[in-house]
N, CA, C, O and CB atoms as a CASP TS submission, in Angstrom:
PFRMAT TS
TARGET T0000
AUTHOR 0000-0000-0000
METHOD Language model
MODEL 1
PARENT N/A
ATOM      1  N   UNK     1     -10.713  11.381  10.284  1.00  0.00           N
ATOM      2  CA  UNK     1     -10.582  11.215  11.711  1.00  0.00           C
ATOM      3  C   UNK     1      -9.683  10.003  11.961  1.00  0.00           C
ATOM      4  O   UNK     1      -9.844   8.924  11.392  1.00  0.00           O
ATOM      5  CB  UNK     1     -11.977  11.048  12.392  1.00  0.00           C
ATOM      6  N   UNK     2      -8.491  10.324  13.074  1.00  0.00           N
ATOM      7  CA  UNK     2      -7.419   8.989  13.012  1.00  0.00           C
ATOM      8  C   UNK     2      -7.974   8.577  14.327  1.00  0.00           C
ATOM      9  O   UNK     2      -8.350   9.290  15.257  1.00  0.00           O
ATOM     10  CB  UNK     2      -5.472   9.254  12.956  1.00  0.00           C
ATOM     11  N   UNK     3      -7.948   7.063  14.198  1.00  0.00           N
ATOM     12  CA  UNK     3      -8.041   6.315  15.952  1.00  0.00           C
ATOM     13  C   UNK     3      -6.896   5.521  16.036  1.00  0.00           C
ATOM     14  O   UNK     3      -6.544   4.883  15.045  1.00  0.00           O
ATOM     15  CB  UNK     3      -9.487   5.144  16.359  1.00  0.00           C
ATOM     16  N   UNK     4      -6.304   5.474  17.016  1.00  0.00           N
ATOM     17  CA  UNK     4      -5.090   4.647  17.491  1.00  0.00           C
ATOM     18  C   UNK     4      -4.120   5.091  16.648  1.00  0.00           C
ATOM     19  O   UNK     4      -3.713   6.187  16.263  1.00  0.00           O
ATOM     20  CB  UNK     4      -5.209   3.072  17.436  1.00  0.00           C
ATOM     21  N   UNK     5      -3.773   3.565  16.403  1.00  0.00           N
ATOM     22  CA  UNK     5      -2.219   3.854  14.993  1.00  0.00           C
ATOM     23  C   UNK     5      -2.567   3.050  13.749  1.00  0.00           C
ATOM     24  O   UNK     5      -2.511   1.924  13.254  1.00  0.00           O
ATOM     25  CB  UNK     5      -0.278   3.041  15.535  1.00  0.00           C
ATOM     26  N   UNK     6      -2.973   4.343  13.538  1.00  0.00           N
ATOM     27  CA  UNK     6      -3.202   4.211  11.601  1.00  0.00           C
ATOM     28  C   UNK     6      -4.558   3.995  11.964  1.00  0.00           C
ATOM     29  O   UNK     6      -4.539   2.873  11.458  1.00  0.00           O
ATOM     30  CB  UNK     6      -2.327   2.676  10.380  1.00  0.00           C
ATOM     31  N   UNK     7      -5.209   4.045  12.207  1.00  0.00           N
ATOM     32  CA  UNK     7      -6.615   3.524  12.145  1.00  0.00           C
ATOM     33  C   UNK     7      -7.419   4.789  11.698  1.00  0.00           C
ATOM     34  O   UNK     7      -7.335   5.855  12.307  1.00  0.00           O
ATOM     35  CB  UNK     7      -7.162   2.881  13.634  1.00  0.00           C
ATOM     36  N   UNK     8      -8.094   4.628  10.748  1.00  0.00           N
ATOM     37  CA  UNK     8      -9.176   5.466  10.255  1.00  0.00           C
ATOM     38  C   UNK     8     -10.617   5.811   9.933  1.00  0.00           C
ATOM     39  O   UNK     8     -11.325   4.969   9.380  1.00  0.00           O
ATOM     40  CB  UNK     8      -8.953   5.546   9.663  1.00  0.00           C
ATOM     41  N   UNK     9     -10.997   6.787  10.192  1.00  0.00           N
ATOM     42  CA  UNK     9     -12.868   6.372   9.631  1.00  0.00           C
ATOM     43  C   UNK     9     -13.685   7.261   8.800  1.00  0.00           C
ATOM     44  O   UNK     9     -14.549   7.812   9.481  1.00  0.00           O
ATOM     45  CB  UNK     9     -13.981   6.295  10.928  1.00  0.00           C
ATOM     46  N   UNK    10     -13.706   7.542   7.740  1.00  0.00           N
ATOM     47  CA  UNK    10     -14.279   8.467   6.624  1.00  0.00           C
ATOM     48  C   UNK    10     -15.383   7.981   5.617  1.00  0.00           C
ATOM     49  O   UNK    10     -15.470   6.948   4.954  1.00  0.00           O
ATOM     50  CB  UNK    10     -13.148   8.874   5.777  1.00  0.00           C
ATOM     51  N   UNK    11     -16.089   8.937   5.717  1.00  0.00           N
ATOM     52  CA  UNK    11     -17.307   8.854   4.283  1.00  0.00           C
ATOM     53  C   UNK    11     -17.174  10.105   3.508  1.00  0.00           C
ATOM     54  O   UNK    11     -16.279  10.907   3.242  1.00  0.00           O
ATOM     55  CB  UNK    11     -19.154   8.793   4.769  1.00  0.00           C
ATOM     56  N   UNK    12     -18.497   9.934   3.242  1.00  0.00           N
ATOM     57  CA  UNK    12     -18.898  10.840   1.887  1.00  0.00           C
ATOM     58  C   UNK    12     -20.207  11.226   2.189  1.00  0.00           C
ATOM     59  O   UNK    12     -21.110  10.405   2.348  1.00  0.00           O
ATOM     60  CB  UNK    12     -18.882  10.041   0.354  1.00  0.00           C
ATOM     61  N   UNK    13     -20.402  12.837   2.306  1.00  0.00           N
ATOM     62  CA  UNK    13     -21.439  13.875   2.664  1.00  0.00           C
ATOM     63  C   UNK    13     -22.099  13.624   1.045  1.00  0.00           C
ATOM     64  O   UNK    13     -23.187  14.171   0.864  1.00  0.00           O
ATOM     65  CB  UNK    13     -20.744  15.716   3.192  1.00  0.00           C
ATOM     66  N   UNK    14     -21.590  12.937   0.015  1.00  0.00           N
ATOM     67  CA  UNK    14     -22.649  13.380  -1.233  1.00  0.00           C
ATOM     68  C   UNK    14     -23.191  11.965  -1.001  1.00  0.00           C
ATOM     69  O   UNK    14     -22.802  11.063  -0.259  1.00  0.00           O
ATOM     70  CB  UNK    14     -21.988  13.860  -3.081  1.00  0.00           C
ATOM     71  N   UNK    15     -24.477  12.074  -2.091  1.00  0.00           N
ATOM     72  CA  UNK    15     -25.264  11.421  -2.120  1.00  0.00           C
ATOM     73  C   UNK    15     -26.212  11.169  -0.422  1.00  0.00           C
ATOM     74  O   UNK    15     -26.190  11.968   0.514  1.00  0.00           O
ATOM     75  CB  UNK    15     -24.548  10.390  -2.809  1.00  0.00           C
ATOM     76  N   UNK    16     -26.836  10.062  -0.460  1.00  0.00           N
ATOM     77  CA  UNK    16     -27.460   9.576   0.652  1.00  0.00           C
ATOM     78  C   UNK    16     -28.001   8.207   0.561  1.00  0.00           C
ATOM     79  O   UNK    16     -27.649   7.481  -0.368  1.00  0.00           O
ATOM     80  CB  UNK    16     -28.434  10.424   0.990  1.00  0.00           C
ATOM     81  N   UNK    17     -28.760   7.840   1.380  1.00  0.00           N
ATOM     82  CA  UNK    17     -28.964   6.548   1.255  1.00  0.00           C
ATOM     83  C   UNK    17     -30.190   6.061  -0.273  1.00  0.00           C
ATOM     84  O   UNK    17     -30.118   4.906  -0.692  1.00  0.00           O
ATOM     85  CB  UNK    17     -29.530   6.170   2.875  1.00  0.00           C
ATOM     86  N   UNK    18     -30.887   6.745  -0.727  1.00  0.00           N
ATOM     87  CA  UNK    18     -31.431   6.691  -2.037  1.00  0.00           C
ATOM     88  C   UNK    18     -30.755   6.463  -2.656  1.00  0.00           C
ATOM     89  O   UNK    18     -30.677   5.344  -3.163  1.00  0.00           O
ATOM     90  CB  UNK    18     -31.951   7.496  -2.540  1.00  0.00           C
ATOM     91  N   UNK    19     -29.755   7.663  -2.960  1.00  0.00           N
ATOM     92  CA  UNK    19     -28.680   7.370  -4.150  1.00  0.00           C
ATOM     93  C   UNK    19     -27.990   6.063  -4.091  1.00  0.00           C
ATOM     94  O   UNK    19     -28.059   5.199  -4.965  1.00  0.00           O
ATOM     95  CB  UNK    19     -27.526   8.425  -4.156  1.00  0.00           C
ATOM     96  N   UNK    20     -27.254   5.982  -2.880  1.00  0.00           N
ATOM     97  CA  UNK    20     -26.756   4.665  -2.771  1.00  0.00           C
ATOM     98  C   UNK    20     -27.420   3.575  -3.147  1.00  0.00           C
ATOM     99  O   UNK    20     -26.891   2.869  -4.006  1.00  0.00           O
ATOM    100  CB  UNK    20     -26.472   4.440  -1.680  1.00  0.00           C
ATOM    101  N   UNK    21     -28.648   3.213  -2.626  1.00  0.00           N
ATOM    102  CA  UNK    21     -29.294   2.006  -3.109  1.00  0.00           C
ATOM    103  C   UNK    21     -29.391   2.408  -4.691  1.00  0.00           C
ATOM    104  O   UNK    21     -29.418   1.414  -5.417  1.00  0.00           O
ATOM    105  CB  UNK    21     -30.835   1.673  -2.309  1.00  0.00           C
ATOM    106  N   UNK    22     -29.431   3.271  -5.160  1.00  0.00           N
ATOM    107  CA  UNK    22     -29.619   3.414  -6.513  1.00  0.00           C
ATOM    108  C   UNK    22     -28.567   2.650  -7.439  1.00  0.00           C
ATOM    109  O   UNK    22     -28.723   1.721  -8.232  1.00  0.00           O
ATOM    110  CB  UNK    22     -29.614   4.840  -6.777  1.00  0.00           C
ATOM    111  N   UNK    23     -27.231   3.508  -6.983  1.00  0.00           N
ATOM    112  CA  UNK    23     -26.567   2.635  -7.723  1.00  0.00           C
ATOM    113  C   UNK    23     -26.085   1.171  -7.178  1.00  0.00           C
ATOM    114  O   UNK    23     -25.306   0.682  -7.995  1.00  0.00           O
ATOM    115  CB  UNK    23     -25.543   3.350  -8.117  1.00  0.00           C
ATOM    116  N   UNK    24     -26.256   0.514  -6.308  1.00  0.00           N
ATOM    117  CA  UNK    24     -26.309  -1.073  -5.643  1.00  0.00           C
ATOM    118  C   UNK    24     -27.512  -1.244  -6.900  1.00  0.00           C
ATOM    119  O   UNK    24     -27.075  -1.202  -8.050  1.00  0.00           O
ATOM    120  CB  UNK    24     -26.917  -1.376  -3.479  1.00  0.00           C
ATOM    121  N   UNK    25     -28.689  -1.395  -6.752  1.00  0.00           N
ATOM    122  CA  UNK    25     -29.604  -1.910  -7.263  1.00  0.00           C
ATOM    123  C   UNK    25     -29.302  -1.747  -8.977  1.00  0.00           C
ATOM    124  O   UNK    25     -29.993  -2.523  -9.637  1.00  0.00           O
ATOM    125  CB  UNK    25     -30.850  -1.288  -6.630  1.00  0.00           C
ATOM    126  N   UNK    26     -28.623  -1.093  -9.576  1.00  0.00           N
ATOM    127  CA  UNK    26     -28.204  -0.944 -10.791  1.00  0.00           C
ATOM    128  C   UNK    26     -26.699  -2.079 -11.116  1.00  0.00           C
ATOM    129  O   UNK    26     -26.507  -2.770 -12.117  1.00  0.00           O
ATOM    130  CB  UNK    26     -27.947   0.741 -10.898  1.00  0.00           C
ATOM    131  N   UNK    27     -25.814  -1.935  -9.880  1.00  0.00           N
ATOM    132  CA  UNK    27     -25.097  -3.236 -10.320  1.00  0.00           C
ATOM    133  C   UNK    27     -25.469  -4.613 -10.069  1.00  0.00           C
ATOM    134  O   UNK    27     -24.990  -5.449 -10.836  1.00  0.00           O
ATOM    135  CB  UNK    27     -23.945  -3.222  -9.848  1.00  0.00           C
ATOM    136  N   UNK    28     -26.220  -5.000  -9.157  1.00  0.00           N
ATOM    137  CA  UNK    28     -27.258  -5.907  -8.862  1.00  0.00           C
ATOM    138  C   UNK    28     -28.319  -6.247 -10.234  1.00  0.00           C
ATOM    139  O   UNK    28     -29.189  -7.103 -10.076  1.00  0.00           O
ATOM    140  CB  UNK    28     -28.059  -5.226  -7.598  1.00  0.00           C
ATOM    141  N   UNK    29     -28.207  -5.622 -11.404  1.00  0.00           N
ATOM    142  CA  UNK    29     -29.064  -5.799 -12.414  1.00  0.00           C
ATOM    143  C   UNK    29     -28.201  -5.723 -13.674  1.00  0.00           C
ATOM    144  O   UNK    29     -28.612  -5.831 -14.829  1.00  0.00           O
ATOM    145  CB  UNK    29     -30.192  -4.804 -12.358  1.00  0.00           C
ATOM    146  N   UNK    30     -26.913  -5.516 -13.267  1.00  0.00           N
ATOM    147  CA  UNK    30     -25.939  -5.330 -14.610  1.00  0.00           C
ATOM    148  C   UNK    30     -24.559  -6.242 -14.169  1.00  0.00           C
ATOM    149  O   UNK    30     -23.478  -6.197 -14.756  1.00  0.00           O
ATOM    150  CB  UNK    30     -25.465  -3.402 -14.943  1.00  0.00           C
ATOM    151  N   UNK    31     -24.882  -7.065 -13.001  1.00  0.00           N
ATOM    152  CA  UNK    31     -23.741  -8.251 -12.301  1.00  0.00           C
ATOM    153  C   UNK    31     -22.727  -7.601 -12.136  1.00  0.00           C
ATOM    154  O   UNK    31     -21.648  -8.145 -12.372  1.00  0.00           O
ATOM    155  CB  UNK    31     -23.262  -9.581 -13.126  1.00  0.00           C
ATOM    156  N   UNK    32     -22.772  -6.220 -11.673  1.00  0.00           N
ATOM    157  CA  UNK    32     -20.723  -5.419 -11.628  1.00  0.00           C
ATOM    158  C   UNK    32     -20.530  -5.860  -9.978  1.00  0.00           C
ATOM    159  O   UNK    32     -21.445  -5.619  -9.191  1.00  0.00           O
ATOM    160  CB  UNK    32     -20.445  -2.760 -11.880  1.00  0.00           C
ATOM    161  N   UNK    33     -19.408  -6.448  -9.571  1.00  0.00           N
ATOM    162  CA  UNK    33     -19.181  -6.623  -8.672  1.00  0.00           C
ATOM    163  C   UNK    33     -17.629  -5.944  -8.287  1.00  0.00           C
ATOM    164  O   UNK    33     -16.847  -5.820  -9.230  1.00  0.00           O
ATOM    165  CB  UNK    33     -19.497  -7.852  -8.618  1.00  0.00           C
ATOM    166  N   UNK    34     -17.352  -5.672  -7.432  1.00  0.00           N
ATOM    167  CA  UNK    34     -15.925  -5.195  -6.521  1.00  0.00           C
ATOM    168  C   UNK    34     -14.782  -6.176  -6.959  1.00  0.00           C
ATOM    169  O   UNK    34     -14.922  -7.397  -6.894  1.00  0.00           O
ATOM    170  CB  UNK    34     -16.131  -5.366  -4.632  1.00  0.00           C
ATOM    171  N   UNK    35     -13.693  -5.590  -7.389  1.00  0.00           N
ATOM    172  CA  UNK    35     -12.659  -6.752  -7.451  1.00  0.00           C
ATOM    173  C   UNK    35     -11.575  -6.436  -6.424  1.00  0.00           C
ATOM    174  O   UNK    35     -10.781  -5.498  -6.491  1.00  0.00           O
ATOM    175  CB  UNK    35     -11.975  -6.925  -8.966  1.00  0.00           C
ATOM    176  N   UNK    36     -11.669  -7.458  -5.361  1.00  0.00           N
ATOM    177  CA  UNK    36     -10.960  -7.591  -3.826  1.00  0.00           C
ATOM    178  C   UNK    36     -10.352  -8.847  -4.033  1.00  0.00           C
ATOM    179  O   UNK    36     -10.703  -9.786  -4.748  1.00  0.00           O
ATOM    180  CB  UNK    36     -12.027  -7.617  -2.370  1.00  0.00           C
ATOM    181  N   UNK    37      -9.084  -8.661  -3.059  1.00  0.00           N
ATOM    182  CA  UNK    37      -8.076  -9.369  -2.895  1.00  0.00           C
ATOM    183  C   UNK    37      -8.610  -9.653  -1.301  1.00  0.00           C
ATOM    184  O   UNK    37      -8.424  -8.805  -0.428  1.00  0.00           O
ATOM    185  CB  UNK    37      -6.584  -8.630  -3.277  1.00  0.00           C
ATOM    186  N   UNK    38      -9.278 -10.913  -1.034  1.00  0.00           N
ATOM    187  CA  UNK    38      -9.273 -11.671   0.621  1.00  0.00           C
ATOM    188  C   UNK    38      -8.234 -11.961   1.253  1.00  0.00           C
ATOM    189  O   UNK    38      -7.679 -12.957   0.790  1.00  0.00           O
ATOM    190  CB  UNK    38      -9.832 -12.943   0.761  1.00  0.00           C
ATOM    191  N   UNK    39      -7.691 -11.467   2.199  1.00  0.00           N
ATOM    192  CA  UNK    39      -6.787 -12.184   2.860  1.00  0.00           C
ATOM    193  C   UNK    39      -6.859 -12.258   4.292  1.00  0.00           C
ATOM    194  O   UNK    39      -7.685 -11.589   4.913  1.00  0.00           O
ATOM    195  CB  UNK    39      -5.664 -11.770   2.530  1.00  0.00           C
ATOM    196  N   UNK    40      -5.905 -13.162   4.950  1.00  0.00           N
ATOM    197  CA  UNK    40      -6.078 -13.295   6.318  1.00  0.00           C
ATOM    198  C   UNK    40      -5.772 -12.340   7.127  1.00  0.00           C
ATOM    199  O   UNK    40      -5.094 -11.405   6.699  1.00  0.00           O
ATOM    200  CB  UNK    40      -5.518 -14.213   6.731  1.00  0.00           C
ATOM    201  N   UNK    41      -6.200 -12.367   8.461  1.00  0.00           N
ATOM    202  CA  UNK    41      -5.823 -11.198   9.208  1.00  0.00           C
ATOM    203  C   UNK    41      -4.115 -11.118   9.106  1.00  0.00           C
ATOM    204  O   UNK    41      -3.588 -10.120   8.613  1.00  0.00           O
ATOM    205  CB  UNK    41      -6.429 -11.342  10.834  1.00  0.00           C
ATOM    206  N   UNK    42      -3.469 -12.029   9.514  1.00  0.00           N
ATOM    207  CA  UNK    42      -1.943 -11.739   9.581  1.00  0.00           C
ATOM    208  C   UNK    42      -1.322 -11.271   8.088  1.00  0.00           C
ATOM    209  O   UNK    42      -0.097 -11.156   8.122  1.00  0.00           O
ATOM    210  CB  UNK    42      -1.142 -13.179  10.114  1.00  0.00           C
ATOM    211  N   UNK    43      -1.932 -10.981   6.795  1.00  0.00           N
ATOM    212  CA  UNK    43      -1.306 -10.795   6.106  1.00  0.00           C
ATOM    213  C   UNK    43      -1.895  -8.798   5.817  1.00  0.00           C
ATOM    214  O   UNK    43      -1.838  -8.006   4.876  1.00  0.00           O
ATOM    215  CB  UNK    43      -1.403 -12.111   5.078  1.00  0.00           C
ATOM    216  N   UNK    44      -2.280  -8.775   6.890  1.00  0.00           N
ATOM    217  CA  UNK    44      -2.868  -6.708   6.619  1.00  0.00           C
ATOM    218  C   UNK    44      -1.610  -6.096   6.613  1.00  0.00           C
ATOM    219  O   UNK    44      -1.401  -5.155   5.848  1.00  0.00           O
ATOM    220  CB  UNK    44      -3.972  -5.664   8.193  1.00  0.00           C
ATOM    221  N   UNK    45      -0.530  -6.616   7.560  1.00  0.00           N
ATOM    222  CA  UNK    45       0.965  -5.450   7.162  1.00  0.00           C
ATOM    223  C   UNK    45       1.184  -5.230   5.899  1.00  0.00           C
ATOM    224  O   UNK    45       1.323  -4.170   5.289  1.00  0.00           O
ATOM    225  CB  UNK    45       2.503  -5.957   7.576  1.00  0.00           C
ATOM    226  N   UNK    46       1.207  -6.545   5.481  1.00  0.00           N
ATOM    227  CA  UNK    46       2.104  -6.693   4.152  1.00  0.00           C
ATOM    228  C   UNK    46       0.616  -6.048   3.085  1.00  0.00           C
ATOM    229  O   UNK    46       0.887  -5.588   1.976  1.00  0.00           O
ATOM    230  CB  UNK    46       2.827  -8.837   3.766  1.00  0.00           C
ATOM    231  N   UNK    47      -0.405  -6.075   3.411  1.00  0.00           N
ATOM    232  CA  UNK    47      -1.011  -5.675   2.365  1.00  0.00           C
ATOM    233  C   UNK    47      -1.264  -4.110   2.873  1.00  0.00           C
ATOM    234  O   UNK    47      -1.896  -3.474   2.029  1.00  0.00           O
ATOM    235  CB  UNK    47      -2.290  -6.628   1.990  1.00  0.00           C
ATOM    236  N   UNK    48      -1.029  -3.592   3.675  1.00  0.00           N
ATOM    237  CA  UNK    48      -0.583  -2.188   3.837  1.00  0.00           C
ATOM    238  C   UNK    48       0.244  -1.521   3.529  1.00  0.00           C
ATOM    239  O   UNK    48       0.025  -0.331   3.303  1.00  0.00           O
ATOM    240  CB  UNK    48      -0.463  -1.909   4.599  1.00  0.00           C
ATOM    241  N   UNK    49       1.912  -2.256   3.375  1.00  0.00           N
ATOM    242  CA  UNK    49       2.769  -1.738   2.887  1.00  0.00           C
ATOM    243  C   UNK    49       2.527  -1.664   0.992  1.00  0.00           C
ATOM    244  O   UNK    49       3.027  -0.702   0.408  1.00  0.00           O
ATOM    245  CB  UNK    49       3.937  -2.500   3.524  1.00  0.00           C
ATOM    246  N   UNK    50       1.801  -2.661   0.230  1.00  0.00           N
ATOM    247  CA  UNK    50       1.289  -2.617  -0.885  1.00  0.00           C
ATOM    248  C   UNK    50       0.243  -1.571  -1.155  1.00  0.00           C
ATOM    249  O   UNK    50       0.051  -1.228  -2.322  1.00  0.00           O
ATOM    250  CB  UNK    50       0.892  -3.757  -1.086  1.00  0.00           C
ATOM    251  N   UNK    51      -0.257  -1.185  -0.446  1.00  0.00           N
ATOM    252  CA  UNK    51      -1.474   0.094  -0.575  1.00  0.00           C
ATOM    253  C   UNK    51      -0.430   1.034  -0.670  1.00  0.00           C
ATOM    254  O   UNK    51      -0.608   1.717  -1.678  1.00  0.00           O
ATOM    255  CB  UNK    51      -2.729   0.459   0.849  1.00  0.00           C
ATOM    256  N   UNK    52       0.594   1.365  -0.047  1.00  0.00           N
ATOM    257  CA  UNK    52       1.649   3.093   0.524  1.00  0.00           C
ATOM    258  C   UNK    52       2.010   2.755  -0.941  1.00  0.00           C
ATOM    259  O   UNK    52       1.798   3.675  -1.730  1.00  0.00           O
ATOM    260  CB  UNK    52       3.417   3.236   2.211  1.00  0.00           C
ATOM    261  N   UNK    53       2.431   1.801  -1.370  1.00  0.00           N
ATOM    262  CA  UNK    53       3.742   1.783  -2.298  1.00  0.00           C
ATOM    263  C   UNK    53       2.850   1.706  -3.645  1.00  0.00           C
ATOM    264  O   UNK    53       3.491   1.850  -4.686  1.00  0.00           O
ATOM    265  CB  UNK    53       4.997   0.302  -2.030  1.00  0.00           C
ATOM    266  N   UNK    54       1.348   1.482  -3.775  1.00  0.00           N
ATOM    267  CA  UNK    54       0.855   2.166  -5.116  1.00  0.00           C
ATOM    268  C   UNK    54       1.026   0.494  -5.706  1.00  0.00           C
ATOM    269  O   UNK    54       1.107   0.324  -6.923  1.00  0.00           O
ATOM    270  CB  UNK    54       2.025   3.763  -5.971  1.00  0.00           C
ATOM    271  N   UNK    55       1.055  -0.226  -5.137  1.00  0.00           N
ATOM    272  CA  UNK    55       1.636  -1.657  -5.881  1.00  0.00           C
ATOM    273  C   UNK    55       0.059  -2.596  -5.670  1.00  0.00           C
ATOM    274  O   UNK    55      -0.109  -3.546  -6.434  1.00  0.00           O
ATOM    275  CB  UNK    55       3.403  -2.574  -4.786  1.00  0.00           C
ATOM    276  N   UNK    56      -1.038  -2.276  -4.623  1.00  0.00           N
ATOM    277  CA  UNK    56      -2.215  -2.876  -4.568  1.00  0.00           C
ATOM    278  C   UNK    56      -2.993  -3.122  -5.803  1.00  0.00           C
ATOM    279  O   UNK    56      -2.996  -1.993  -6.293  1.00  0.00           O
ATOM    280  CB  UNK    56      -2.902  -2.210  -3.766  1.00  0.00           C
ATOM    281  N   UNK    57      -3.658  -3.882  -6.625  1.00  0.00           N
ATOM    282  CA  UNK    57      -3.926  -4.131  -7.404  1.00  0.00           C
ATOM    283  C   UNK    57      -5.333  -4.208  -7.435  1.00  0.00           C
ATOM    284  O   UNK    57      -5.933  -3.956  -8.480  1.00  0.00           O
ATOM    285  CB  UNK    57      -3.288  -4.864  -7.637  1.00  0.00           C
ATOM    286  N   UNK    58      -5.990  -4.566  -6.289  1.00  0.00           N
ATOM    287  CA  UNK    58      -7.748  -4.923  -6.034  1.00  0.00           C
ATOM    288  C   UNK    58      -7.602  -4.269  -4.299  1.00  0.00           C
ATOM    289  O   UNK    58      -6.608  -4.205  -3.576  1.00  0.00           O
ATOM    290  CB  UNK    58      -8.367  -7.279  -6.187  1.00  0.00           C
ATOM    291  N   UNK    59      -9.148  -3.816  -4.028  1.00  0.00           N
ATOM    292  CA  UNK    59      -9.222  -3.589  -2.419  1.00  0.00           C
ATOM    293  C   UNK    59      -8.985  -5.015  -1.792  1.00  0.00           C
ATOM    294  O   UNK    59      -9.433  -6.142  -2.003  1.00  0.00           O
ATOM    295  CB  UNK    59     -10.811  -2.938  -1.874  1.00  0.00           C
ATOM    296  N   UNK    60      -8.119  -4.476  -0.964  1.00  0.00           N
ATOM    297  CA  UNK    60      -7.999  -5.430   0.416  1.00  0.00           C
ATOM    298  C   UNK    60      -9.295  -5.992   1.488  1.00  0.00           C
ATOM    299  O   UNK    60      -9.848  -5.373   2.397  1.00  0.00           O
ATOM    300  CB  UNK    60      -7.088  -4.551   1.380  1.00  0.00           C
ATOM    301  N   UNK    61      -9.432  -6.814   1.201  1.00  0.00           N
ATOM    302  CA  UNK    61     -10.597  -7.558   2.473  1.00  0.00           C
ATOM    303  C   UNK    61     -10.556  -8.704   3.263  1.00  0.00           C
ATOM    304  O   UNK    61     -10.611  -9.894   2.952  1.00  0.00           O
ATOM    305  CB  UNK    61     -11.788  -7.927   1.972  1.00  0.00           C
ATOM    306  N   UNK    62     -10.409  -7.931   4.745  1.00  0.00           N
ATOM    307  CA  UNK    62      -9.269  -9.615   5.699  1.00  0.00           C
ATOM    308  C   UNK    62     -10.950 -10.205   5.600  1.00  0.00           C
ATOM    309  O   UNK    62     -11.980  -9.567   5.376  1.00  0.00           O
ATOM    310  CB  UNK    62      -8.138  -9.384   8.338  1.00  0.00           C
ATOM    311  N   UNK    63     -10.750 -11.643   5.858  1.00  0.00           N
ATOM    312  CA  UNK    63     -11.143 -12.654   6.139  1.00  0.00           C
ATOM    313  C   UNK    63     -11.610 -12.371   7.654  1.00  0.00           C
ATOM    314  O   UNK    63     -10.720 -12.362   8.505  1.00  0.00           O
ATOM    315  CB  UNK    63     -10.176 -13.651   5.820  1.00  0.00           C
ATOM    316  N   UNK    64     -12.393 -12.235   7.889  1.00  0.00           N
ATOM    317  CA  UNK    64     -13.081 -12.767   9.575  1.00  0.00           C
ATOM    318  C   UNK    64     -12.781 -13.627  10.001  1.00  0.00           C
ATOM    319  O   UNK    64     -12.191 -13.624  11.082  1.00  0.00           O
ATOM    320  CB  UNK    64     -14.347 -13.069   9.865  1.00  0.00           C
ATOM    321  N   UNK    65     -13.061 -14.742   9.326  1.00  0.00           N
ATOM    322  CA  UNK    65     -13.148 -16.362   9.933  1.00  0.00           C
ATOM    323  C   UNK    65     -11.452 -16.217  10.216  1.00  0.00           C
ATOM    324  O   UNK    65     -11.141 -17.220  10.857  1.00  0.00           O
ATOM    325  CB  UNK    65     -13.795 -17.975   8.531  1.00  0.00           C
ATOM    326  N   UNK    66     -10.432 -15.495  10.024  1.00  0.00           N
ATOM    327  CA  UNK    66      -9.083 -15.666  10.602  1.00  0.00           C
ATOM    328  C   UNK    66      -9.095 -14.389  11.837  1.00  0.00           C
ATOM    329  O   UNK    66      -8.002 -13.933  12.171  1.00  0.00           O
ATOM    330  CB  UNK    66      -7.758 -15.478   9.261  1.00  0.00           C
ATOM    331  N   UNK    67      -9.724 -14.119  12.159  1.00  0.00           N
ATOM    332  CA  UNK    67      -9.878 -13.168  13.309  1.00  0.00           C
ATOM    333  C   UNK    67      -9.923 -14.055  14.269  1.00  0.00           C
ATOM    334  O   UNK    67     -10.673 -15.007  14.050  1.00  0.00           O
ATOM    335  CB  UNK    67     -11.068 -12.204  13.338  1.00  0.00           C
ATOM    336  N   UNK    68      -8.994 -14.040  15.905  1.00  0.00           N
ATOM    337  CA  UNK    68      -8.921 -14.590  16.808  1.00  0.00           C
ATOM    338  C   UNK    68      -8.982 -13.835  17.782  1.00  0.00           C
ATOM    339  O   UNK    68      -8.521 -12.717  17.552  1.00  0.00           O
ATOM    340  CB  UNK    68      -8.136 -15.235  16.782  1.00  0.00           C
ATOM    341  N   UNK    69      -9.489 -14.046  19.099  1.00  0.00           N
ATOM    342  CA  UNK    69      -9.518 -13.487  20.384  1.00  0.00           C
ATOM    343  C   UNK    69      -7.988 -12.555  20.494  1.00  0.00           C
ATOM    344  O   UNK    69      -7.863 -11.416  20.945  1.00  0.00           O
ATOM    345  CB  UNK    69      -9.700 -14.821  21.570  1.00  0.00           C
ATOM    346  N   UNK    70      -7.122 -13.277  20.036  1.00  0.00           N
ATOM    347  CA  UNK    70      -5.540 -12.660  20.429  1.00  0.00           C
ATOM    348  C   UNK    70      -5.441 -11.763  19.305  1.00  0.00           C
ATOM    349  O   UNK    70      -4.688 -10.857  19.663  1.00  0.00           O
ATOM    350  CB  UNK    70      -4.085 -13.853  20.468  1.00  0.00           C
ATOM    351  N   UNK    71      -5.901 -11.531  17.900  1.00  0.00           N
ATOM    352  CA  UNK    71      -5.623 -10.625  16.722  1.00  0.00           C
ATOM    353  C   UNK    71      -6.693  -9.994  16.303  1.00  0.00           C
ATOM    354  O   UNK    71      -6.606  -9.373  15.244  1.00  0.00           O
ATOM    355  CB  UNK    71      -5.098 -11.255  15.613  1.00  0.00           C
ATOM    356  N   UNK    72      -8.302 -10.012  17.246  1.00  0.00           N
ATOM    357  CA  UNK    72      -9.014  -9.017  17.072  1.00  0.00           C
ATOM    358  C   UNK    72      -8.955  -7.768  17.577  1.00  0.00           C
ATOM    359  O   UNK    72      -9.795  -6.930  17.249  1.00  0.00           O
ATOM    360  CB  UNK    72      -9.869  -9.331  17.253  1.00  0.00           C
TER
END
């Protein structure tokens, strides 16, 4: 489902919320954590154009605390 420009919102019909906690509570006991690249809000272009081009290396995750009244 698209909202605005570029904006998107999708899941996943498998599993459910059991499963899910299942496997959380299994990396929570085996320390696997997500490897993300933080960045500020003003740097999402440029880390968008790195997602198209296959060049992203870790998921992207802006920073909040750089979210402003004018760039939320």
């Amino acid at each position: 489902m698209t909202f605005g420009n570029r904006l998107s919102f999708a899941g996943s019909a498998v599993g459910g919320i059991a499963g899910t906690q299942e496997v959380l509570n299994f990396c929570a006991r085996h320390a696997i954590t997500p490897q993300v690249d933080i960045i500020p809000v003003d740097q999402i272009n440029g880390a968008y154009d790195k997602v198209v081009a296959a060049e992203a290396r870790y998921r992207y995750v802006i920073d909040a605390s750089t979210l402003t009244p004018s760039n939320a």
